[in-house]
C-alpha positions as CSV (number, residue, x, y, z in Angstrom):
1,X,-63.5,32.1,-53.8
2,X,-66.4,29.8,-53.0
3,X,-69.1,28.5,-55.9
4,X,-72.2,30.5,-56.3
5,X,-74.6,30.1,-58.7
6,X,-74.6,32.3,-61.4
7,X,-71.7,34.3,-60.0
8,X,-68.7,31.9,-59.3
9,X,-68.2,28.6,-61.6
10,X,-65.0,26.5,-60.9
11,X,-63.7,24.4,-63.3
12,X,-62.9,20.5,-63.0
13,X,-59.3,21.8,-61.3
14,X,-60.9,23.7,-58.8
15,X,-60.2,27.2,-60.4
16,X,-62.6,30.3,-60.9
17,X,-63.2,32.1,-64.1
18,X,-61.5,35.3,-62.2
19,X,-58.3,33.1,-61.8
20,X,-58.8,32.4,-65.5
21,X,-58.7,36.0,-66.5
22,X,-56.2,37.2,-64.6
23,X,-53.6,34.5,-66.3
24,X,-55.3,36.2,-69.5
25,X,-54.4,39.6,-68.9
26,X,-50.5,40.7,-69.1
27,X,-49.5,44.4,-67.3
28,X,-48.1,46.8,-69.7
29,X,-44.6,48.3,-68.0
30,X,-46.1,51.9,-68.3
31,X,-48.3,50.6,-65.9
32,X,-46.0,48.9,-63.7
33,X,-43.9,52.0,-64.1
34,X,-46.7,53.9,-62.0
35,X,-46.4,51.6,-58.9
36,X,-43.2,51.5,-57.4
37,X,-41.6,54.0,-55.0
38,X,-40.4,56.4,-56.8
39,X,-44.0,56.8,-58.1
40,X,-44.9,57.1,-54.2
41,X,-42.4,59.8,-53.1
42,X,-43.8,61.7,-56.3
43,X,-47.2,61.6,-55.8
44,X,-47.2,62.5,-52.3
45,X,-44.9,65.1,-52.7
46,X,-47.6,66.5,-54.8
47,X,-50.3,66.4,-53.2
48,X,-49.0,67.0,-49.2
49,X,-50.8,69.8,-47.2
50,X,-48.4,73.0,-48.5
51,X,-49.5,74.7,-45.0
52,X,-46.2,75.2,-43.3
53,X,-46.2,74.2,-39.8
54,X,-49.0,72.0,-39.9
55,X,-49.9,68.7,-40.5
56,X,-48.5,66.8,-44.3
57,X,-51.3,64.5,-44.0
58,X,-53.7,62.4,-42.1
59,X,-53.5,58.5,-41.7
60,X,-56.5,56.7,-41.2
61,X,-55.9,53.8,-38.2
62,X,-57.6,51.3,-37.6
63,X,-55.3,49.5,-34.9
64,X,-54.6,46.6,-37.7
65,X,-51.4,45.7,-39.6
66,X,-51.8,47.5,-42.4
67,X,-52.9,51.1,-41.2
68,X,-50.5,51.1,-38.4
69,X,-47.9,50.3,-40.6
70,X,-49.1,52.9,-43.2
71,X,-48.7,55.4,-40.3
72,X,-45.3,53.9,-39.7
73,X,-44.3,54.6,-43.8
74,X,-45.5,57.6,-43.4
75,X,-43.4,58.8,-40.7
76,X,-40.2,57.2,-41.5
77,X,-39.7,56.5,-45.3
78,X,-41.9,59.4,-46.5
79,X,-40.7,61.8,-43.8
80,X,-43.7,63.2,-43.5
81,X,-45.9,65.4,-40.5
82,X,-48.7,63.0,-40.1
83,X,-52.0,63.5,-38.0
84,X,-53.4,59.8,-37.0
85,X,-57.3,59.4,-37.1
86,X,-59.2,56.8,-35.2
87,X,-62.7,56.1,-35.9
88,X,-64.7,54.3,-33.1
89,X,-67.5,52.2,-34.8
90,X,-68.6,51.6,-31.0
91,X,-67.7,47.6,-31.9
92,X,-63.8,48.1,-31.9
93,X,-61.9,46.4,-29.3
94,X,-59.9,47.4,-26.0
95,X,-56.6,46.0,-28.1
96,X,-57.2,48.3,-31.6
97,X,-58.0,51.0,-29.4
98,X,-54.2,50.2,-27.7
99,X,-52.1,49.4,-31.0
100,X,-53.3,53.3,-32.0
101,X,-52.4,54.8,-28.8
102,X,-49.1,52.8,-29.3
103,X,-48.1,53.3,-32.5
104,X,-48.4,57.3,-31.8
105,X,-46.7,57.2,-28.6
106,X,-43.9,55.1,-29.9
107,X,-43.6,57.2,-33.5
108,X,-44.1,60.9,-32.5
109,X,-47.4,61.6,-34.1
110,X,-50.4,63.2,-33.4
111,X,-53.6,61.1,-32.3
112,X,-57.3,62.3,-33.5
113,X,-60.1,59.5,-31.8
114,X,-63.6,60.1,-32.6
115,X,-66.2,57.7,-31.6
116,X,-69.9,57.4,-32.6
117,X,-73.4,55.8,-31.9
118,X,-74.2,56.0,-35.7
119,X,-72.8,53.4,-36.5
120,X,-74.7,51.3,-33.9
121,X,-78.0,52.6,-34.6
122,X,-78.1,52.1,-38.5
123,X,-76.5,49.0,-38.2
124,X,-79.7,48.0,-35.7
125,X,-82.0,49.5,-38.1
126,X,-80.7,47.8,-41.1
127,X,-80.8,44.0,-38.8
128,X,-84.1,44.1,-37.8
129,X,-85.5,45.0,-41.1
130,X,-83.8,41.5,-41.9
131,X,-83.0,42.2,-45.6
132,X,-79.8,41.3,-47.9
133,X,-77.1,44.1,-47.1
134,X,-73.3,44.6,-46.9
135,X,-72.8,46.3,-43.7
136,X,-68.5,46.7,-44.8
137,X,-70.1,48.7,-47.3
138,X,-71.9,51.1,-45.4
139,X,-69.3,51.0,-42.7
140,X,-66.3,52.0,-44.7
141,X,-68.1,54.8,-46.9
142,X,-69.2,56.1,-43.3
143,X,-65.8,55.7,-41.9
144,X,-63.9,57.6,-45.0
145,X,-66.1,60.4,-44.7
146,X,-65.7,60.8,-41.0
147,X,-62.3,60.9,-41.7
148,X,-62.4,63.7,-44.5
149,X,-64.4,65.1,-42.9
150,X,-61.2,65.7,-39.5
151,X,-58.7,66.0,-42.2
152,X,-60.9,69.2,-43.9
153,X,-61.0,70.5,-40.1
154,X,-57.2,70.3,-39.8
155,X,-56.6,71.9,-43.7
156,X,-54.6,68.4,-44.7
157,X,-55.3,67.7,-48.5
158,X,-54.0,63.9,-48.5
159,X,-54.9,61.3,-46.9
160,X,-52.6,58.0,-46.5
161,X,-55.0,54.9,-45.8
162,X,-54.0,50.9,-45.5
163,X,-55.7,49.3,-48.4
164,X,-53.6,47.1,-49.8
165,X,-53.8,45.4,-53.7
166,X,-56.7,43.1,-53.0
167,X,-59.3,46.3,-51.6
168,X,-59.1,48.5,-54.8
169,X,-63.5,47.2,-54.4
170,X,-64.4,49.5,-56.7
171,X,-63.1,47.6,-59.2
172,X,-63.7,43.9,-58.5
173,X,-66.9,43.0,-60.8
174,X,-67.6,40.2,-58.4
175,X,-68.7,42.3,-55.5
176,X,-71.3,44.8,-58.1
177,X,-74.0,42.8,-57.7
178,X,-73.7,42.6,-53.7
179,X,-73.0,46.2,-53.7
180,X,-76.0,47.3,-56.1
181,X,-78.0,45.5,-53.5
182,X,-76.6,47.0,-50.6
183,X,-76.9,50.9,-52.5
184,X,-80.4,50.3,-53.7
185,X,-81.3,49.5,-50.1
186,X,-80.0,52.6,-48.9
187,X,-81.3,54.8,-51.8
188,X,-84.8,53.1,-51.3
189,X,-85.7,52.1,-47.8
190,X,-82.8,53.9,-45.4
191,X,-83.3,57.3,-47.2
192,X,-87.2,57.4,-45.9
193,X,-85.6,57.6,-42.6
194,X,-84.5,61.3,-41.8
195,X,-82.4,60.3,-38.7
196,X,-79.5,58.9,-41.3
197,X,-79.6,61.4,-43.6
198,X,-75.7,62.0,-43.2
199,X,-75.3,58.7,-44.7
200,X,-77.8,58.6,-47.2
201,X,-76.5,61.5,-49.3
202,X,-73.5,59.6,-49.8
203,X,-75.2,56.9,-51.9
204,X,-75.7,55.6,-54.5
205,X,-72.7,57.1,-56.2
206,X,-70.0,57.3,-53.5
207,X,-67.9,58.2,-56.1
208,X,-69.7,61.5,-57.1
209,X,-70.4,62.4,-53.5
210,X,-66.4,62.5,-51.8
211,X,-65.5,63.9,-55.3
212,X,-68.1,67.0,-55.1
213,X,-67.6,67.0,-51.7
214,X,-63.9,66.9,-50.7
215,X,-62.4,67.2,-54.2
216,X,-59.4,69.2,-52.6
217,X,-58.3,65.9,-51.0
218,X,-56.8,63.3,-52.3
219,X,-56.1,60.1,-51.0
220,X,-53.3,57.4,-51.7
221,X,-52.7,53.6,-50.4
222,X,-48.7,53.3,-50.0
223,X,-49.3,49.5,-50.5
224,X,-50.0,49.4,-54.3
225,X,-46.6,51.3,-54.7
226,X,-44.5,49.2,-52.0
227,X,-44.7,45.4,-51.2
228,X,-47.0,44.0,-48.8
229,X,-45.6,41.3,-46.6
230,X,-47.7,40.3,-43.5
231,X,-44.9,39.0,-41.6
232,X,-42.4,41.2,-42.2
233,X,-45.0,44.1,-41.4
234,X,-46.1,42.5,-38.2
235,X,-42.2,42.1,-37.2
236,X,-41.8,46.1,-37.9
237,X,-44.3,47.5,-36.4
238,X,-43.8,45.6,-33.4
239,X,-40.7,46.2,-32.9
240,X,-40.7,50.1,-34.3
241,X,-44.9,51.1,-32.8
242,X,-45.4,48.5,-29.9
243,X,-48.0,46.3,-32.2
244,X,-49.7,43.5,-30.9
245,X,-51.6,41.3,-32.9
246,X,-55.4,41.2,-32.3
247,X,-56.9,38.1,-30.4
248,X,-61.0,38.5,-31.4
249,X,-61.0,39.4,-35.2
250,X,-63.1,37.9,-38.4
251,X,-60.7,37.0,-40.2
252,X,-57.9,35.6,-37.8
253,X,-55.5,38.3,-37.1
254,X,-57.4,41.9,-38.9
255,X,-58.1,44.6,-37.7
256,X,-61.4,44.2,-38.6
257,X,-64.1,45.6,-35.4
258,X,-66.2,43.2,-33.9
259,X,-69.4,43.7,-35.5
260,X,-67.7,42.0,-38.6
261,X,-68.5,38.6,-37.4
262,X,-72.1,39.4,-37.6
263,X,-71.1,41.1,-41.5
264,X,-69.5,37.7,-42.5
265,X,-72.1,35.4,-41.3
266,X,-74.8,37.5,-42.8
267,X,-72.6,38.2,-46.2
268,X,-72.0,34.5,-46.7
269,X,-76.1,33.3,-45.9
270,X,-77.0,35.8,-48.3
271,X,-74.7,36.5,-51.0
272,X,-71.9,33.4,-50.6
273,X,-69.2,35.8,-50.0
274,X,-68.2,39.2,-48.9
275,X,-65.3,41.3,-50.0
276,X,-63.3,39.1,-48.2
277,X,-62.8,36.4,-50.6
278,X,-62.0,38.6,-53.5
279,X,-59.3,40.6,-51.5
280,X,-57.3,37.6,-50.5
281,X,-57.9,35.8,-54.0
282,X,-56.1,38.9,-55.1
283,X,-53.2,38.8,-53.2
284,X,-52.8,34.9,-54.0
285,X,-52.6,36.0,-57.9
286,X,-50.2,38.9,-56.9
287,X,-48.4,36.3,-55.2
288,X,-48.2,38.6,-52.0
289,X,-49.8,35.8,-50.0
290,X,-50.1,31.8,-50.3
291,X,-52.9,30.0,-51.1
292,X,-52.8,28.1,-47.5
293,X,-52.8,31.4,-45.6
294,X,-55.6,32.6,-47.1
295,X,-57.8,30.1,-46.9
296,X,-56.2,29.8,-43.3
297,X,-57.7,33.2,-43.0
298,X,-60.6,33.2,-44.8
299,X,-62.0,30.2,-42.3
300,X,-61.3,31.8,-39.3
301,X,-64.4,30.4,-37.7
302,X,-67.6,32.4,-36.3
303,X,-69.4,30.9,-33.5
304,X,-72.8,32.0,-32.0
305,X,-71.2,33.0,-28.8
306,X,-68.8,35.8,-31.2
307,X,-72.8,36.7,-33.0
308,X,-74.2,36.8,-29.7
309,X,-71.5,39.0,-28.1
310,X,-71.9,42.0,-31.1
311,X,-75.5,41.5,-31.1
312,X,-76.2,42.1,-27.2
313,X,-74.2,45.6,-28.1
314,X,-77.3,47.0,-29.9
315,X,-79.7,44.6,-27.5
316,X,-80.5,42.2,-30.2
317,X,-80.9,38.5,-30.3
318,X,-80.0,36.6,-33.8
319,X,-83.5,35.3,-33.5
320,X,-84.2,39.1,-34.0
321,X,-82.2,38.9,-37.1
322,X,-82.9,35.9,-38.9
323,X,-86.1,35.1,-40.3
């Protein structure tokens, strides 16, 4: 995590007070007890689609690591009938696009791709207006209800996705204030605009809306029940669902979708950090990644070339964006 004032304060070792509390706080085994595998098996066992002859769930893929091998867990240790879904931002890469195709091919599973210009054009709205806004947070809320919104189509009532320890967001105080700005944006200025109503009516309480909305769904992240080791996941899957790593990612080796470069640069001139941080600060106190990889991952450097490339996508200019 990186000093900001007023939000992040390190102390003369170089630690954050978020570091500090989480050597504070100790895990009560009832809680542990919850996350493990057995925990798993039980859970999704409960909630599977009981349709016979259909689908058990869907997966949500993003052509990364950690969905792919999601999709792989889900075939093979949970022994379940999954239905991939692919969700084309319109900024995700030839190589994402080919890990998905893959990882069905190799695994037996059915392949759902839906791409979008929504994306695109609320993303170009939001730019040229120039103001402070998390575009991951719009993005993902977009993405998960797209993805409901095929598994509802297809009668699956659980939905496997590849968040691993460090993207439980909803519960990381330090990202509130950026995502208070980002909501009251949306709820103030993007809801006067009719054409992105679809996404408006999910905020500010994204909560409220998937739970009124698609309350007969339910949705679980295998990797807060199982370990999460990049390298042995990257071996796996690339041995088991013909996974190549991505060349063009921010950070180094994601599956994040191009436009993300222009996120980060815009997340770290306005608020200091994105979601980023937090997520790989978490999985250095959960001791699922060292300290050296992530900040290994967290500089993956942005160039103007990588800003210019997304931006020339919705025929911008970063002199369009930046005051």
């Amino acid at each position: 995590m990186p000093e900001v004032d007023n939000r992040i304060k390190m102390d003369e070792h170089g630690v954050c007070q978020l570091c500090h509390k989480h050597k504070s706080l100790q895990i009560p085994k009832a809680v542990q007890s919850k996350y493990n595998l057995d925990a798993l098996l039980k859970k999704v066992d409960t909630y599977k689609t009981a349709t016979a002859g259909g689908y058990d769930c869907a997966v949500a893929i993003s052509g990364g690591k950690d969905s792919i091998m999601v999709l792989y867990l889900a075939k093979e240790l949970l022994h379940l009938r999954p239905l991939g879904v692919f969700i084309d931002n319109g900024f995700m890469t030839s190589e994402l696009y080919q890990n998905a195709i893959n990882a069905a091919d190799s695994l037996g599973v059915d392949l759902v791709m839906f791409k979008t210009d929504l994306f695109k054009q609320v993303f170009k709205y939001i730019l040229l207006t120039k103001q402070p806004f998390y575009y991951c947070r719009l993005c993902h809320a977009l993405i998960a209800k797209l993805v409901h919104d095929v598994a509802n189509l297809h009668g699956i009532t659980l939905i496997l996705g590849g968040f691993t320890k460090g993207q439980d967001f909803l519960k990381l105080p330090e990202l509130f204030w950026i995502f208070k700005i980002t909501d009251d944006f949306v709820t103030n200025e993007l809801s006067q605009e009719s054409t992105f109503q679809e996404i408006t009516e999910m905020f500010p309480n994204l909560a409220k809306y998937f739970s009124d909305r698609y309350s007969h769904i339910h949705e679980i992240s295998p990797f807060w029940y199982v370990e999460w080791n990049e390298k042995e996941i990257i071996q796996t899957i690339s041995d088991k669902a013909g996974f190549k790593v991505p060349t063009l990612s921010w950070p180094d080796r994601s599956s994040n979708c191009l436009f993300n470069f222009v996120s980060q640069h815009l997340a770290v001139r306005h608020f200091g950090y994105s979601q980023h941080e937090p997520e790989l600060s978490t999985l250095v106190r959960k001791n699922e990644m060292s300290r050296e990889r992530a900040l290994d991952i967290v500089n993956t450097p942005i160039t103007q070339s990588h800003l210019d490339m997304v931006l020339d996508r919705m025929d911008l200019t970063y002199k369009d964006i930046i005051e």
